[in-house]
N, C-alpha and C positions, 0 to 999 in steps of 0.2 A: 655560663657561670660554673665554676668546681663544685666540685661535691663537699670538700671542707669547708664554702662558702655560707652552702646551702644548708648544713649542718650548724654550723655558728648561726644562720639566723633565725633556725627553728630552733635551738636550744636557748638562744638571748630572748625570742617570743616568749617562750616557755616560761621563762623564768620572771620575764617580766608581770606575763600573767596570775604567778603563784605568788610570786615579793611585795607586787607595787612599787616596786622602787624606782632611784630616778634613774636618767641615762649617765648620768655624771656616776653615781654609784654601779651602775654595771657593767661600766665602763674598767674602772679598776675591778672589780670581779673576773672580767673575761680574758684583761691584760689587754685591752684594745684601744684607742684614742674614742672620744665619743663620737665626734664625726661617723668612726665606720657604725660604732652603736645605732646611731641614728639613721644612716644608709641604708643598713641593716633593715629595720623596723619600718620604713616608711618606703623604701624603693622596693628591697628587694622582698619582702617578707610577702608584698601583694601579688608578688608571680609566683613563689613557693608555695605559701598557703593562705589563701585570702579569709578562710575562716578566722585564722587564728589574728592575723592582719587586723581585723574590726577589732577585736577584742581587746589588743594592743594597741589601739588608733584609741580606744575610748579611755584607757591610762593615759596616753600623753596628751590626753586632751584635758585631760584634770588635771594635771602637774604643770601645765600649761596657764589655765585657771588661776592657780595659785599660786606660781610662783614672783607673784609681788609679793603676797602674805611672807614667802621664805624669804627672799630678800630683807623683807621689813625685820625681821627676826633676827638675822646674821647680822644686821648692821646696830639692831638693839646689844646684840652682845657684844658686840666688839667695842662698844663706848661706853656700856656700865661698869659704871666708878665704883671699885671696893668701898665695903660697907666699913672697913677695918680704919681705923685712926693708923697715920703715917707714924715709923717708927723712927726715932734720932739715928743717924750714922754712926754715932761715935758708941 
């Protein structure tokens, strides 16, 4: 593995551990697709540092958890009907 590899996946651990955030969000953060985010965190993260690995293993395990809760959410927004009375065209 490279050493810029190795670097990207302690500092995505890192980060993950101080944000909580998802992979999808640190994904645009790093500039990276989430696939590698996820490679990242789940492959290679347990040969680098497997301390930090568990700790990172117990975030995606909650965001894992809940994301039907986030789904249900995104999908309540996107079909809530303005509260506003429809305005004429003309």
């Amino acid at each position: 593995m490279h050493d810029y590899i190795k670097e990207r996946t302690i500092k995505i651990g890192e980060h993950v551990i101080e944000t909580r955030k998802t992979v999808r969000v640190i994904a645009k953060e790093f500039g990276v697709s989430k696939s590698t985010v996820h490679k990242d965190l789940t492959e290679r993260l347990p040969e680098v540092n497997p301390e930090l690995a568990r700790e990172v293993k117990k975030i995606l395990d909650y965001h894992k958890e809940i994301r039907h809760l986030r789904g249900g959410e995104a999908t309540r927004k996107k079909y809530r009907t303005d509260e506003r009375p429809a305005q004429p065209l003309s």
